[in-house]
C-alpha positions in Angstrom: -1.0 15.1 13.7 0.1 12.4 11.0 -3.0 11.0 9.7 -2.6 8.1 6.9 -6.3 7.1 5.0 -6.1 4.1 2.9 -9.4 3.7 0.8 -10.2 1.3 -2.8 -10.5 -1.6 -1.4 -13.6 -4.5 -1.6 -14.6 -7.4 -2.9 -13.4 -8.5 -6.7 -13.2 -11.5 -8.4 -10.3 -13.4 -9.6 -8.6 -12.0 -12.4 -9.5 -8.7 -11.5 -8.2 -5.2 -10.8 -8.1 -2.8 -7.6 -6.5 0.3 -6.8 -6.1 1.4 -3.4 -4.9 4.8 -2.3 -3.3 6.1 0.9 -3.6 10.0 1.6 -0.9 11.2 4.0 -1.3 14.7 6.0 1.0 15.6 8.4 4.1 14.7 7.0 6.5 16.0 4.8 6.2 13.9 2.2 9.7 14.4 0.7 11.4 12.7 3.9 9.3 9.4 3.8 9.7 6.1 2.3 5.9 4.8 1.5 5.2 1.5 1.5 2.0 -1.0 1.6 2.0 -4.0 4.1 -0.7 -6.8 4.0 -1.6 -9.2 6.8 -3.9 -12.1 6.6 -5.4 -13.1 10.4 -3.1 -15.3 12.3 -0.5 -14.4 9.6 2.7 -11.4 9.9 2.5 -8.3 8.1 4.1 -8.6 5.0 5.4 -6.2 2.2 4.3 -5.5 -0.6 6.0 -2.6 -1.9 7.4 0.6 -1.4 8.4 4.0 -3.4 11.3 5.8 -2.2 11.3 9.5 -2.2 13.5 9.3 -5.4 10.8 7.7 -6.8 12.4 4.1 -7.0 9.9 1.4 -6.4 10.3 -2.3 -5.4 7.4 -5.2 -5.6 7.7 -8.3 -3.3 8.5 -11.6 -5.6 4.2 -12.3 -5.6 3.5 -9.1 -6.4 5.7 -8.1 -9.3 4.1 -7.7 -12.7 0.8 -7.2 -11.5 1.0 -4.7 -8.9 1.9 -1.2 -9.2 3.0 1.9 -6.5 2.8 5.2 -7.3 3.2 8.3 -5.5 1.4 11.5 -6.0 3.4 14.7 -4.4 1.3 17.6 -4.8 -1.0 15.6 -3.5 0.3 13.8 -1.0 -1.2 10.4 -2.1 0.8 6.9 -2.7 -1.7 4.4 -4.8 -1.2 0.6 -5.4 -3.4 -0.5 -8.7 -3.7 -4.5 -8.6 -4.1 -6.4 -11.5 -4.9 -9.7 -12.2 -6.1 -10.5 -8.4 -5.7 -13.8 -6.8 -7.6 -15.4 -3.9 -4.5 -15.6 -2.0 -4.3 -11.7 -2.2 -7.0 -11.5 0.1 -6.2 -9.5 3.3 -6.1 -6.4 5.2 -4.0 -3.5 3.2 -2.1 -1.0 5.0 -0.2 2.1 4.0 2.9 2.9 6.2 5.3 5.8 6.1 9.0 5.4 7.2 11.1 8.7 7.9 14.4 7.7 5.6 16.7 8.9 8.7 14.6 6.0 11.1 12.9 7.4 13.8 9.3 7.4 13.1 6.8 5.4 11.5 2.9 5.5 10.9 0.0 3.6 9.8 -3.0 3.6 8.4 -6.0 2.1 9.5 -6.1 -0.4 6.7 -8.4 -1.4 3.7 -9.9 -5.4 3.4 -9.7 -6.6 0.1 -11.4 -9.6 -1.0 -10.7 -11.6 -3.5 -13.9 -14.1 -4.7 -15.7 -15.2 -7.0 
């Protein structure tokens, strides 16, 4: 069973910093493309990045130079640390797991942040 746990998120104010992770189980790692989606209500899902399983990374154009993905193999954990938060951030973070041949793809449950003063 592919279980995907996003945790980190909560409130902050402007200017701040979170860092969310997402802990996969019941996947192979290895084969996956990771990525983190955000959605605001009424809004589509949107990208915010991904880590290949070469380890290349990609932000989307709002998110580059203040967030950051990382992946953690042994422990089979992909984190996004977010700097220098913006109301606008606000949303519902999920972690999602591609299999790089297609086929299959999984979600977490998702994380709210808040941005706020």
């Amino acid at each position: 069973q592919v279980q995907l746990v996003e945790s980190g998120g909560g409130l902050v104010q402007p200017g701040g910093s979170l860092r969310l992770s997402c802990a996969a189980s019941g996947i192979n790692f290895r084969t996956y493309t990771m990525n983190w989606y955000r959605q605001v209500p009424g809004m589509q899902r949107e990208l915010v990045a991904f880590i290949s399983i070469g380890g290349n990374t990609h932000c989307a154009d709002f998110a580059k130079g203040r967030f950051t993905i990382s992946m953690d193999n042994p422990k089979n954990t992909v984190s996004l640390q977010m700097n220098s938060l913006k109301a606008e951030d606000t949303a519902v973070y999920y972690c999602n797991a591609k299999y790089i041949l297609g086929g299959p793809e999984y979600w977490g449950q998702g994380t709210q942040v808040t941005v706020s003063s």
